[in-house]
C-alpha positions as CSV (number, residue, x, y, z in Angstrom):
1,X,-26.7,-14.1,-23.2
2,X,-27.0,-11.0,-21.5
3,X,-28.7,-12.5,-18.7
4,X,-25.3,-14.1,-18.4
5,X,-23.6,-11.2,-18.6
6,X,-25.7,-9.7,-16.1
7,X,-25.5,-12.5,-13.7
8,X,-21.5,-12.2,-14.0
9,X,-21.6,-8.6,-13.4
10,X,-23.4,-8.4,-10.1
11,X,-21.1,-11.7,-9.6
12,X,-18.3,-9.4,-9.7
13,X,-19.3,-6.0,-8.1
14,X,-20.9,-8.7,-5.0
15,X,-16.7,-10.1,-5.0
16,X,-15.6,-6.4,-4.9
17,X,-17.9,-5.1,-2.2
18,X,-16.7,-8.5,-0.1
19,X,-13.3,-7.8,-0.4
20,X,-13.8,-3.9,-0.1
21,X,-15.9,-5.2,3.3
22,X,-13.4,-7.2,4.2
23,X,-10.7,-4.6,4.2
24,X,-12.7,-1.9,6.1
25,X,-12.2,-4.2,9.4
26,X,-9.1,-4.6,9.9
27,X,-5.8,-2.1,9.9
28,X,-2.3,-2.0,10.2
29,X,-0.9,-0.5,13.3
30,X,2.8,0.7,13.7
31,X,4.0,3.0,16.2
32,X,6.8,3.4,18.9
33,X,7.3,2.6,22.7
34,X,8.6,4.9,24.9
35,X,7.9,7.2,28.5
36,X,8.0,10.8,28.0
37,X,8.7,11.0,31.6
38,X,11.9,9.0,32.0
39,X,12.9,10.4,28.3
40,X,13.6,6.7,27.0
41,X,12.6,4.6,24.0
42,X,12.4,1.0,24.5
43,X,13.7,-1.6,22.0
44,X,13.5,-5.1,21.9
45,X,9.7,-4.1,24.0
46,X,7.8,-7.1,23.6
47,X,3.8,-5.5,22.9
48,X,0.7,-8.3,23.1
49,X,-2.8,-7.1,22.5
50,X,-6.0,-9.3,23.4
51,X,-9.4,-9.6,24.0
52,X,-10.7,-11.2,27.7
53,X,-7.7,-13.7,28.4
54,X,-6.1,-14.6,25.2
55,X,-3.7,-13.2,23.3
56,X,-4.5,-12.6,19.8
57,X,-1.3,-10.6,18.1
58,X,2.4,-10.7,19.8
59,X,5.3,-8.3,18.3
60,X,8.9,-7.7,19.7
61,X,9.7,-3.8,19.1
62,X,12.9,-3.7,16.8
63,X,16.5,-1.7,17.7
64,X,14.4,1.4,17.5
65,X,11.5,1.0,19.3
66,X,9.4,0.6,16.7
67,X,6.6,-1.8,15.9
68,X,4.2,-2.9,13.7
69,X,0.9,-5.6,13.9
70,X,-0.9,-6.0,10.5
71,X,-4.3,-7.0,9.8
72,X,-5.9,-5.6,13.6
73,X,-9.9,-5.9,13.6
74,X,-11.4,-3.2,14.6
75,X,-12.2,-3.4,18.3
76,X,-11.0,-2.4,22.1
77,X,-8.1,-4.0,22.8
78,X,-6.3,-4.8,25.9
79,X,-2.2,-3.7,25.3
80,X,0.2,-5.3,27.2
81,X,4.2,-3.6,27.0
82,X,7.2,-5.9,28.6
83,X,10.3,-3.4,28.8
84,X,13.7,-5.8,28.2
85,X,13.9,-4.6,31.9
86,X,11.3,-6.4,33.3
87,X,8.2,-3.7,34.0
88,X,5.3,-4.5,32.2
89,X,2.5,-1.8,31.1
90,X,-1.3,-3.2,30.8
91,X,-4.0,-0.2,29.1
92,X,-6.4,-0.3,26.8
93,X,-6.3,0.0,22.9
94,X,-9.1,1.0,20.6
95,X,-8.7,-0.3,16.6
96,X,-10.6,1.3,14.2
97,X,-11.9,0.3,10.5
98,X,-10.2,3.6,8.9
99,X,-7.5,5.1,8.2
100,X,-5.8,1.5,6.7
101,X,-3.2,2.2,8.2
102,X,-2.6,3.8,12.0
103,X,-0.1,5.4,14.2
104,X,-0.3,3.3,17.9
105,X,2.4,5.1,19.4
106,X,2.6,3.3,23.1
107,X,4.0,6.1,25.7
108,X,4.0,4.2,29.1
109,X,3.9,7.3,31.1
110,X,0.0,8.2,29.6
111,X,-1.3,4.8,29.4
112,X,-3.9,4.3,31.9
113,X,-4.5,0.5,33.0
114,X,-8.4,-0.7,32.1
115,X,-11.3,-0.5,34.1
116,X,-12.1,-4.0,35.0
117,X,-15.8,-2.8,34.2
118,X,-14.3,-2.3,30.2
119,X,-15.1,-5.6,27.9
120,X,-13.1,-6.9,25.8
């Protein structure tokens, strides 16, 4: 019987370490976009990050500029911002496994486009 027991318990704490595994790769971002130069937020900004040539998470920025992807692996990320007024922002965007949860606050004036030399 207490092999059993034993069996279940290490059963158990394996399940928990999995799922504590599972969450340490991946986090919620939520931020704002904005320029600091032209002193403007930009709702309804429709923000795509990928890896290489596909698209992996799309978002539309709501009334106030804000944003939010859940569930981001960690990993360098290509960011692509479409303003509602047609200019379009490409840079890079690096995900880590902690914090949970993390501020990705998109200022188009500092965002510098990749090197082509980066992977993704």
């Amino acid at each position: 019987m207490q092999g059993i027991r034993r069996a279940a318990g290490l059963l158990v704490a394996g399940l928990i370490g999995l799922s504590l595994c599972a969450n340490a790769t991946a986090a919620d971002l939520y931020g704002r976009v904005f320029d600091t130069l032209r002193g403007a937020m930009y709702p309804h900004a429709v923000i795509t990050i990928g890896a290489g040539s596909g698209t992996i998470l799309r978002t539309v920025a709501d009334g106030t500029a804000q944003f939010r992807f859940d569930g981001v692996k960690s990993g360098v990320y290509i960011v692509r911002i479409a303003e509602p007024g047609g200019r379009e922002v490409t840079g890079r965007l690096r995900v880590t496994d902690r914090p949970a949860t993390q501020i990705a606050h998109l200022d188009l004036a500092k965002i510098d486009p990749p090197d082509e030399a980066d992977e993704y």
